[in-house]
N, C-alpha and C positions, 0 to 999 in steps of 0.2 A: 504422430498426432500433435498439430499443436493449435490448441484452442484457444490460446491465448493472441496470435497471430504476431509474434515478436520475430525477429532477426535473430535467430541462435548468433551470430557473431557479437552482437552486442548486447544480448544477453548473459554469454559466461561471461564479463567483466565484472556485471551484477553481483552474479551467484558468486563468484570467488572473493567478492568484498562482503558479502553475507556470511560465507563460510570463516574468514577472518573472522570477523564481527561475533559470528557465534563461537571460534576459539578462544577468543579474548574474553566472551562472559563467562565461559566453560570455566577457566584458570582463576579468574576472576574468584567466580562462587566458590569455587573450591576453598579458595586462600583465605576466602568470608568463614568457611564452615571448618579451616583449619585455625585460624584466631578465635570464632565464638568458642570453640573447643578449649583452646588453650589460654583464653588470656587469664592472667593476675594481675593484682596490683590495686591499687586506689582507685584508679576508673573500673573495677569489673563489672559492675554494676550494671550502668551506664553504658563499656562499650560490649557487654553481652548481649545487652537487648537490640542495641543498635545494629553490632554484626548479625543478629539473624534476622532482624527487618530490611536490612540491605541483603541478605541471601536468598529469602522468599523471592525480594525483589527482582533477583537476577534470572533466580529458577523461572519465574514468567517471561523474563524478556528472553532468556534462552530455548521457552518452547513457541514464541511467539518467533523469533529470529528459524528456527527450524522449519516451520509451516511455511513462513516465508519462502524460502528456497522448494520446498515439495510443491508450493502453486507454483513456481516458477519451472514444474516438471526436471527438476534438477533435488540429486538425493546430497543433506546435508551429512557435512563430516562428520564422523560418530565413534571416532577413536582418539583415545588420549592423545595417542602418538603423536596423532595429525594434527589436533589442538596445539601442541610446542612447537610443533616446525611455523604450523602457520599464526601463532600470536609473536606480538610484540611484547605483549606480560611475562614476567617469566616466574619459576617457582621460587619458592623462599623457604627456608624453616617456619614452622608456625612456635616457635619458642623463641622469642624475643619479646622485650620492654612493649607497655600496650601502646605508650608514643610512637613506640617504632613500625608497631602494627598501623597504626592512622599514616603516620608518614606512606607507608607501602602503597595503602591502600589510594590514600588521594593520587597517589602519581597513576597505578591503577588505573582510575578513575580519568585521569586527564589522558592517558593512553586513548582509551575506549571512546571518551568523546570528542578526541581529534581525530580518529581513526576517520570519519568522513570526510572528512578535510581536509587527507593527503597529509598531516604535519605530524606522521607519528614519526 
């Protein structure tokens, strides 16, 4: 069935940069909810609350990136595994300097929103 009336050849190109895309938040949120957990320091404050308002934030984008790919009658990736092969993020210890946490994250970050644009 397809109700959508798309070209399955040019549609898995779609689905497998959405499957990306939803690895990359996956690792992402985690590495948020592995810092908001762990940081110290002079900024805890500050980058506490910020880490769990950038984690909410991912947690939606990652059930919004998921639906995505089921309208596209295509089942998103849903194992850790497959998250690491298929992200450019990779994991980190969550015990390190809160600087060092921000640095992680912003590159992170630039991962994720050059990922459409071919430049990761």
């Amino acid at each position: 069935m397809n109700y959508l009336n798309m070209d399955e050849k040019k549609l898995l190109p779609v689905v497998l940069e959405l499957n990306i895309l939803l690895a990359d938040y996956n690792l992402y949120y985690q590495k948020l909810r592995g810092f908001h957990w762990n940081i110290l320091g002079k900024n805890f404050f500050d980058l506490h609350i910020k880490f769990e308002e950038l984690y909410n934030d991912a947690k939606i984008k990652i059930d919004e990136i998921a639906e995505r790919i089921l309208t596209l009658q295509h089942h998103p990736v849903s194992q850790f595994a497959e998250y690491i092969k298929l992200s450019d993020l990779k994991e980190v210890t969550p015990l390190m300097k809160d600087i060092e946490m921000v640095t992680e994250l912003l590159g992170d970050h630039k991962k994720i929103t050059n990922s459409n644009e071919g430049d990761t």
